[in-house]
PDB file of N, CA, C and O in Angstrom:
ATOM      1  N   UNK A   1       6.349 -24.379  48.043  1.00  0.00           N
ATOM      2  CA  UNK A   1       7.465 -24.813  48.847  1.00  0.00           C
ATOM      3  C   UNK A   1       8.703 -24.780  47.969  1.00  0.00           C
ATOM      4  O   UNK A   1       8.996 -25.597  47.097  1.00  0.00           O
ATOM      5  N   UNK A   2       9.378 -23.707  48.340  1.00  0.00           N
ATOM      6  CA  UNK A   2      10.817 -23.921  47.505  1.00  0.00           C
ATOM      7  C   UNK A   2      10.732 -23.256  45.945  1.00  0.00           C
ATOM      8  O   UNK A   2      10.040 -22.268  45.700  1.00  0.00           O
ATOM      9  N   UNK A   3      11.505 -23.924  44.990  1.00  0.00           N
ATOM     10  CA  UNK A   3      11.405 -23.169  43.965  1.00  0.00           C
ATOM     11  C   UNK A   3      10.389 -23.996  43.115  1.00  0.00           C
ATOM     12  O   UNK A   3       9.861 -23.399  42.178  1.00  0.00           O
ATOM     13  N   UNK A   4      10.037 -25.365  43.344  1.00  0.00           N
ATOM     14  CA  UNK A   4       9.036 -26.272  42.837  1.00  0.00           C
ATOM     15  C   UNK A   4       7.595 -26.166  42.918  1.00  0.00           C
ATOM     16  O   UNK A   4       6.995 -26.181  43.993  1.00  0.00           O
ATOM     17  N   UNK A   5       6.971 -26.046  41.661  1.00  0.00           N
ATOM     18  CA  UNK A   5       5.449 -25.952  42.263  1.00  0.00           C
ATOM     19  C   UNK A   5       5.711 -27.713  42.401  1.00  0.00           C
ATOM     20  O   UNK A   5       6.382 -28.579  41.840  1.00  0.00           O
ATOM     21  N   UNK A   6       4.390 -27.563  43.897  1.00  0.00           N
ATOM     22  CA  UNK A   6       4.158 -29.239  44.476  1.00  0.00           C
ATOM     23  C   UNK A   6       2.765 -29.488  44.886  1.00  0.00           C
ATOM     24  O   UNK A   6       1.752 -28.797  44.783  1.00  0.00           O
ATOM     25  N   UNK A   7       2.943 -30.452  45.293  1.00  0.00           N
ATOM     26  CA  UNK A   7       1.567 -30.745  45.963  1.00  0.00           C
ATOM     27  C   UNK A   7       1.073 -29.739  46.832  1.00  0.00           C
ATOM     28  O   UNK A   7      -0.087 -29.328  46.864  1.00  0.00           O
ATOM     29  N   UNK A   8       2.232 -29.290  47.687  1.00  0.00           N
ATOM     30  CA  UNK A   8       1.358 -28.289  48.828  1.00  0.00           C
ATOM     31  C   UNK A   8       1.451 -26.548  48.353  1.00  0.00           C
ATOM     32  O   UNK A   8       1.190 -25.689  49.195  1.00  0.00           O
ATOM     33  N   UNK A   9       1.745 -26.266  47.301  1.00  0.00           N
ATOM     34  CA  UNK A   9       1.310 -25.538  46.377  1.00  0.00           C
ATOM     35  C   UNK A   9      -0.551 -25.613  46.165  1.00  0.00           C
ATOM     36  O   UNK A   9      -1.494 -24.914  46.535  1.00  0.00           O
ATOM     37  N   UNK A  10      -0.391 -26.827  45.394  1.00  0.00           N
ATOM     38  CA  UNK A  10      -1.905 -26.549  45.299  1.00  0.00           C
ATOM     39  C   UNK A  10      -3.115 -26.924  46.593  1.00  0.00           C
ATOM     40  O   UNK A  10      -4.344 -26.848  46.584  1.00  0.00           O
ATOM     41  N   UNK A  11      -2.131 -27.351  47.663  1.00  0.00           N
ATOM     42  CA  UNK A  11      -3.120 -27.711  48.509  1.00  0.00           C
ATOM     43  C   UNK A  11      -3.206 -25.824  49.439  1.00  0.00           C
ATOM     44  O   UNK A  11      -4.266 -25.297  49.780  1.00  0.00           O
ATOM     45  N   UNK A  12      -1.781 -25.188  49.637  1.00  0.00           N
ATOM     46  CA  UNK A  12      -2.012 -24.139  49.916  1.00  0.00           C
ATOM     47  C   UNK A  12      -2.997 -22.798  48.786  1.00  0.00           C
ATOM     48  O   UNK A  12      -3.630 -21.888  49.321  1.00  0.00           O
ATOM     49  N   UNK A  13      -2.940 -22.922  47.643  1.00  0.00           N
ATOM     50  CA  UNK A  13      -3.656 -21.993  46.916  1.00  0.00           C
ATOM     51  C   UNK A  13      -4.725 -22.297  46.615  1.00  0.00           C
ATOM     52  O   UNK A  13      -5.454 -21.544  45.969  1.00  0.00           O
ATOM     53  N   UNK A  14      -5.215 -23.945  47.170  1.00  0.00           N
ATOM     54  CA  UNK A  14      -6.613 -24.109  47.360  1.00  0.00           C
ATOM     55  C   UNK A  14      -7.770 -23.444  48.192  1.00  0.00           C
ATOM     56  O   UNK A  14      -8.876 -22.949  47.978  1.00  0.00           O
ATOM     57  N   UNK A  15      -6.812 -23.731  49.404  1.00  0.00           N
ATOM     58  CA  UNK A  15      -7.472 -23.132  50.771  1.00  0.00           C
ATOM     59  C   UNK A  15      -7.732 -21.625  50.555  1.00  0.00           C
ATOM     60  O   UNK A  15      -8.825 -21.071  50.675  1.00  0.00           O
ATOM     61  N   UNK A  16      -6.447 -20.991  50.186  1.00  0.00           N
ATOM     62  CA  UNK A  16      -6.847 -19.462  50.356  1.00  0.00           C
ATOM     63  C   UNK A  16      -8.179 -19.295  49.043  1.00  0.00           C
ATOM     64  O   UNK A  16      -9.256 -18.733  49.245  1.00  0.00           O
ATOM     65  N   UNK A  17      -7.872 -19.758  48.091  1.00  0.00           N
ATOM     66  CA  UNK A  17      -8.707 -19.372  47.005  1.00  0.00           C
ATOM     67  C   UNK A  17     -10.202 -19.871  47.927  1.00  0.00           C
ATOM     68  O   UNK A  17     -11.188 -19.168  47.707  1.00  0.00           O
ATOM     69  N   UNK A  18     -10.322 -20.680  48.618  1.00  0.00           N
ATOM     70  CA  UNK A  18     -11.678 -21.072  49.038  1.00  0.00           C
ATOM     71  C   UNK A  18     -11.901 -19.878  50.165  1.00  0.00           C
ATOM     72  O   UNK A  18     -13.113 -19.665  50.125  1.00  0.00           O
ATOM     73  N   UNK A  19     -11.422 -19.166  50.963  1.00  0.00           N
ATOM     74  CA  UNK A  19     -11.104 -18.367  51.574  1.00  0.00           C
ATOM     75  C   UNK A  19     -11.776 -16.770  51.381  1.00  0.00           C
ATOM     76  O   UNK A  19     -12.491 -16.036  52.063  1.00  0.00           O
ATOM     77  N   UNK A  20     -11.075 -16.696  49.985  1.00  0.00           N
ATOM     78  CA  UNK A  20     -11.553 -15.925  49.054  1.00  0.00           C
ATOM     79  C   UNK A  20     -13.059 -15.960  48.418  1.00  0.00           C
ATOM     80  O   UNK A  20     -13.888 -15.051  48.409  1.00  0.00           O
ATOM     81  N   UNK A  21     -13.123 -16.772  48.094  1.00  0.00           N
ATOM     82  CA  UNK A  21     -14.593 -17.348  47.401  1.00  0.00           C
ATOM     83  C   UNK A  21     -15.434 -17.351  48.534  1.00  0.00           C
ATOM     84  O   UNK A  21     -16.300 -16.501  48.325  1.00  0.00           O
ATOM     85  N   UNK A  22     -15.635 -17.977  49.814  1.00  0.00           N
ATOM     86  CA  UNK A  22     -16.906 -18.185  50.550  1.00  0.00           C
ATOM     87  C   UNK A  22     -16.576 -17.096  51.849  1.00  0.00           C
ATOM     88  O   UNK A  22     -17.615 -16.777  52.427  1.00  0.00           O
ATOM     89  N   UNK A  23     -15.558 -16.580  52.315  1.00  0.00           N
ATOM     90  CA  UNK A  23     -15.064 -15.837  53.076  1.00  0.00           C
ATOM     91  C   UNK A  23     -14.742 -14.504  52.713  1.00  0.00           C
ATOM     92  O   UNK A  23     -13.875 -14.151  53.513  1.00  0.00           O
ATOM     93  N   UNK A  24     -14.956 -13.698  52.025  1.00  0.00           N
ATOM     94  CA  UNK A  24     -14.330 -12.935  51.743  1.00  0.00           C
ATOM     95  C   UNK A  24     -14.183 -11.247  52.489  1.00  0.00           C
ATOM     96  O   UNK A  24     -13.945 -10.236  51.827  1.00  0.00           O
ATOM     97  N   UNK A  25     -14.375 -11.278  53.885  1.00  0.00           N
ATOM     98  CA  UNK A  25     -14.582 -10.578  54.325  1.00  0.00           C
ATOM     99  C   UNK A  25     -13.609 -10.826  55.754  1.00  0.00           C
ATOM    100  O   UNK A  25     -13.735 -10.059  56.708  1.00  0.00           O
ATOM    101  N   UNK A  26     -12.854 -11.718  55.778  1.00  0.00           N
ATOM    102  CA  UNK A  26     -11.558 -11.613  56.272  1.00  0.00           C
ATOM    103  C   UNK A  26     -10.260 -11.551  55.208  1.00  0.00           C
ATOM    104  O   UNK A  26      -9.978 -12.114  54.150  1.00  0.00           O
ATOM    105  N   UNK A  27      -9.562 -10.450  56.172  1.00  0.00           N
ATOM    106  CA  UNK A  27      -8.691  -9.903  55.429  1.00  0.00           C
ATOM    107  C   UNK A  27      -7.277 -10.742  55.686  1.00  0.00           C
ATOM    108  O   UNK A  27      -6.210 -10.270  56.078  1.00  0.00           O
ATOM    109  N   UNK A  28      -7.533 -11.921  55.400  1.00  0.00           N
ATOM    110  CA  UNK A  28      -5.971 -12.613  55.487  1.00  0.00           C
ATOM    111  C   UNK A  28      -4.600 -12.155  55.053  1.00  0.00           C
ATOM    112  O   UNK A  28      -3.558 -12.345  55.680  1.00  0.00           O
ATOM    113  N   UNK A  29      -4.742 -11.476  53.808  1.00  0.00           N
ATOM    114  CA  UNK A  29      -4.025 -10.770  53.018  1.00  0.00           C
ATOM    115  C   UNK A  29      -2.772  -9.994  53.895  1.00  0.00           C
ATOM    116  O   UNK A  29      -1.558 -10.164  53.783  1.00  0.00           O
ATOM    117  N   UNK A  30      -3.550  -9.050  54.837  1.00  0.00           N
ATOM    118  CA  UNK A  30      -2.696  -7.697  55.556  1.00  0.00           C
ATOM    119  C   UNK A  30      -2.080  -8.371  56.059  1.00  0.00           C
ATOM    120  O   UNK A  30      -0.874  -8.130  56.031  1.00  0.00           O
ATOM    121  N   UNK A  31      -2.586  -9.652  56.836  1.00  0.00           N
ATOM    122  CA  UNK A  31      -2.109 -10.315  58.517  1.00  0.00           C
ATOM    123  C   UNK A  31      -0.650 -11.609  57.865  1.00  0.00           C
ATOM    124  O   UNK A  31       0.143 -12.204  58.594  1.00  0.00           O
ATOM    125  N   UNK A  32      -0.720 -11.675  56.623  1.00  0.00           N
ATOM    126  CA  UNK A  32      -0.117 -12.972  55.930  1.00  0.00           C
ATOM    127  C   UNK A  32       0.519 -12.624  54.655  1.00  0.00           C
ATOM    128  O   UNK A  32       0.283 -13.331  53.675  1.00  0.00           O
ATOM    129  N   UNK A  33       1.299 -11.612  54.561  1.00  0.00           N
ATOM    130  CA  UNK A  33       0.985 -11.155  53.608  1.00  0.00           C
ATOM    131  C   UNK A  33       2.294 -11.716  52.452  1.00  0.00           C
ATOM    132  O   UNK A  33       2.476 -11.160  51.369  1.00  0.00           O
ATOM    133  N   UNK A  34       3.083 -12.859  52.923  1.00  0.00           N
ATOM    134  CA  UNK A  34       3.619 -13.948  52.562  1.00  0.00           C
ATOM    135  C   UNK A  34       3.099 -15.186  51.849  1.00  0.00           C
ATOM    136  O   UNK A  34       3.578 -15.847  50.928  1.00  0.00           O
ATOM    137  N   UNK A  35       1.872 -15.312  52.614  1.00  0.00           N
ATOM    138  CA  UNK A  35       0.477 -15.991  51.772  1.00  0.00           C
ATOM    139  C   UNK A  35       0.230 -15.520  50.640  1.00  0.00           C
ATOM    140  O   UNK A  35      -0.005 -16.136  49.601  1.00  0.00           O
ATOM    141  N   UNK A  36       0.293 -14.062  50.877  1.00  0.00           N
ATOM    142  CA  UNK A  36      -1.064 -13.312  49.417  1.00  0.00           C
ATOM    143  C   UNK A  36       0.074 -13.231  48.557  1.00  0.00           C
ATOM    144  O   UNK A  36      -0.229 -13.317  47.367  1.00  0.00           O
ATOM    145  N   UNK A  37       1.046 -13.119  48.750  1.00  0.00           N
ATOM    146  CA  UNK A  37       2.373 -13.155  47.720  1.00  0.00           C
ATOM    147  C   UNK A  37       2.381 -14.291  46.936  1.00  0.00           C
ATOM    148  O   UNK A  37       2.431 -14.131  45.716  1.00  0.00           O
ATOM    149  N   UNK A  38       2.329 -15.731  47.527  1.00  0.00           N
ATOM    150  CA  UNK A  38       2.109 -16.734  46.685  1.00  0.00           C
ATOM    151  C   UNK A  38       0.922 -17.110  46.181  1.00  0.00           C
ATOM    152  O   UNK A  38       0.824 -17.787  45.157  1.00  0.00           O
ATOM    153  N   UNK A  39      -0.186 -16.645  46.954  1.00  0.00           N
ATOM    154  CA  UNK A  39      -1.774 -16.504  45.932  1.00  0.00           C
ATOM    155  C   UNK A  39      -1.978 -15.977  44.703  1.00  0.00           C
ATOM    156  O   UNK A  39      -2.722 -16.326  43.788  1.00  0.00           O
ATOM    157  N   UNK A  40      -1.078 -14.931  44.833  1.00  0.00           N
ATOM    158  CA  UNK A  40      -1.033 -13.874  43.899  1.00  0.00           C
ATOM    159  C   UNK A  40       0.003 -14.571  42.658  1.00  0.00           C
ATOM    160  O   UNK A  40      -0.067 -14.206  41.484  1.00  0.00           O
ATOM    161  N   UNK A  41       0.708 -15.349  43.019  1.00  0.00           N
ATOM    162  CA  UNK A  41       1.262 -16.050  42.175  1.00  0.00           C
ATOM    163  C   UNK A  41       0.849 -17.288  41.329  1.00  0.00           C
ATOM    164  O   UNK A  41       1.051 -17.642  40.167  1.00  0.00           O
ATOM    165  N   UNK A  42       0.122 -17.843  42.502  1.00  0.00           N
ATOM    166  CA  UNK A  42      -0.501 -19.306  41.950  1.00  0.00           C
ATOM    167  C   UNK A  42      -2.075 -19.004  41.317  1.00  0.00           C
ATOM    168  O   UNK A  42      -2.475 -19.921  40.600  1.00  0.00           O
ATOM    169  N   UNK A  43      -3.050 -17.817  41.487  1.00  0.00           N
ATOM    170  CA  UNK A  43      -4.099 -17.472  40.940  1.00  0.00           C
ATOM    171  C   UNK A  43      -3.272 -17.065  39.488  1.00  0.00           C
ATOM    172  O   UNK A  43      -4.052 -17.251  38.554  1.00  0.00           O
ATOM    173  N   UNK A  44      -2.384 -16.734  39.165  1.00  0.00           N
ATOM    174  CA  UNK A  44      -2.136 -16.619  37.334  1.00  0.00           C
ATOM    175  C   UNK A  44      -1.550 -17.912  36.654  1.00  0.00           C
ATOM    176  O   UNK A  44      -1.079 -17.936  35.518  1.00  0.00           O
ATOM    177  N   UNK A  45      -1.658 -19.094  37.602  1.00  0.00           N
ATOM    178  CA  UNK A  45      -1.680 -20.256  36.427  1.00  0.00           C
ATOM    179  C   UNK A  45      -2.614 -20.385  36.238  1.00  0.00           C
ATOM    180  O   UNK A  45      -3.533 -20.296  37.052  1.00  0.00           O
ATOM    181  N   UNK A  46      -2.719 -20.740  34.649  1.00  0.00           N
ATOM    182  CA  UNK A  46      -4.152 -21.220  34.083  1.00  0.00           C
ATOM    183  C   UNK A  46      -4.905 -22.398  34.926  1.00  0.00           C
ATOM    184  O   UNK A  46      -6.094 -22.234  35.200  1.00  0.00           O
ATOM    185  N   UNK A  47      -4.310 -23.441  35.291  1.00  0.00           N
ATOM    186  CA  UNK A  47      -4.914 -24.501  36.082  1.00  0.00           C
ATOM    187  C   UNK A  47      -5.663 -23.685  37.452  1.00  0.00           C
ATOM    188  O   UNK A  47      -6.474 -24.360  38.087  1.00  0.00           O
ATOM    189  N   UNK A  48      -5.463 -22.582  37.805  1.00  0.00           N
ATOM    190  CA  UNK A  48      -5.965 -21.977  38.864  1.00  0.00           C
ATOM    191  C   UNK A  48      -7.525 -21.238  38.619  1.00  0.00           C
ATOM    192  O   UNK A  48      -8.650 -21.274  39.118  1.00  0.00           O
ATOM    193  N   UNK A  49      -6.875 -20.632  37.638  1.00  0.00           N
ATOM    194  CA  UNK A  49      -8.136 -19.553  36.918  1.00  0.00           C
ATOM    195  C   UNK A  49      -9.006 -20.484  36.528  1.00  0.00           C
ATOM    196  O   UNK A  49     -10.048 -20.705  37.144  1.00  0.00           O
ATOM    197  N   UNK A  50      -8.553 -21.271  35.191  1.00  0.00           N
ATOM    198  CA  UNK A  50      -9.494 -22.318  35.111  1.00  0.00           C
ATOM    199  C   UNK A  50     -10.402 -22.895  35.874  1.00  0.00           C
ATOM    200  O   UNK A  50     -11.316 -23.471  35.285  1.00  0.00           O
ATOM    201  N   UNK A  51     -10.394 -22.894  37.194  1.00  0.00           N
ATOM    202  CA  UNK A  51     -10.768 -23.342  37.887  1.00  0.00           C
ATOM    203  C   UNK A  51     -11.659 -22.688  39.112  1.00  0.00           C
ATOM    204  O   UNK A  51     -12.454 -23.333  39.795  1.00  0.00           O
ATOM    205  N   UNK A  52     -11.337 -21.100  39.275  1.00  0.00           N
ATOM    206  CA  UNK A  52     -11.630 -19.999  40.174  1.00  0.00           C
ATOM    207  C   UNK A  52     -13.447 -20.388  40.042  1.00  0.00           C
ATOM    208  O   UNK A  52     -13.850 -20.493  38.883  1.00  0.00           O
ATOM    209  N   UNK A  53     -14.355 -20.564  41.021  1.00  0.00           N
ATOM    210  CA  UNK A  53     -15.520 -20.398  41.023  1.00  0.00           C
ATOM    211  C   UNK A  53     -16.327 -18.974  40.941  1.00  0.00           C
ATOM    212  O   UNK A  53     -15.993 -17.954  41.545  1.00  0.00           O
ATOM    213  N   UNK A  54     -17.587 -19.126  39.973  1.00  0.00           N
ATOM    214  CA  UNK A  54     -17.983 -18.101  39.564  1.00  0.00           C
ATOM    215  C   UNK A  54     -19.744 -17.815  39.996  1.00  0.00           C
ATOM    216  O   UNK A  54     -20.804 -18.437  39.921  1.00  0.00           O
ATOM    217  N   UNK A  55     -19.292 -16.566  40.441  1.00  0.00           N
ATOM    218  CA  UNK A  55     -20.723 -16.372  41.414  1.00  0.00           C
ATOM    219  C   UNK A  55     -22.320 -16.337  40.474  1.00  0.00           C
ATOM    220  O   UNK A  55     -23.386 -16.203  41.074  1.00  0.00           O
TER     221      UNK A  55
END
């Protein structure tokens, strides 16, 4: 939200990352692709990666 990472930062790059992880066969990406812009942003903080679940 805005130029601040915030709370709904990580509550939005939660969801998609879970999205990603147990879903991954919808393509949210094409349809949102305003979403995948900030996924794509918030998956390269370390607190993210750190955290990415591993199959």
């Amino acid at each position: 939200m805005g130029t601040h990472f915030s709370l709904a930062d990580i509550a939005v790059g939660t969801a998609l990352g879970y999205l990603c992880f147990r879903f991954p066969g919808i393509d949210w990406q094409t349809s949102h692709p305003n979403l995948a812009k900030l996924y794509g942003k918030l998956i390269q903080r370390p607190s993210f990666t750190d955290t990415t679940p591993r199959d």
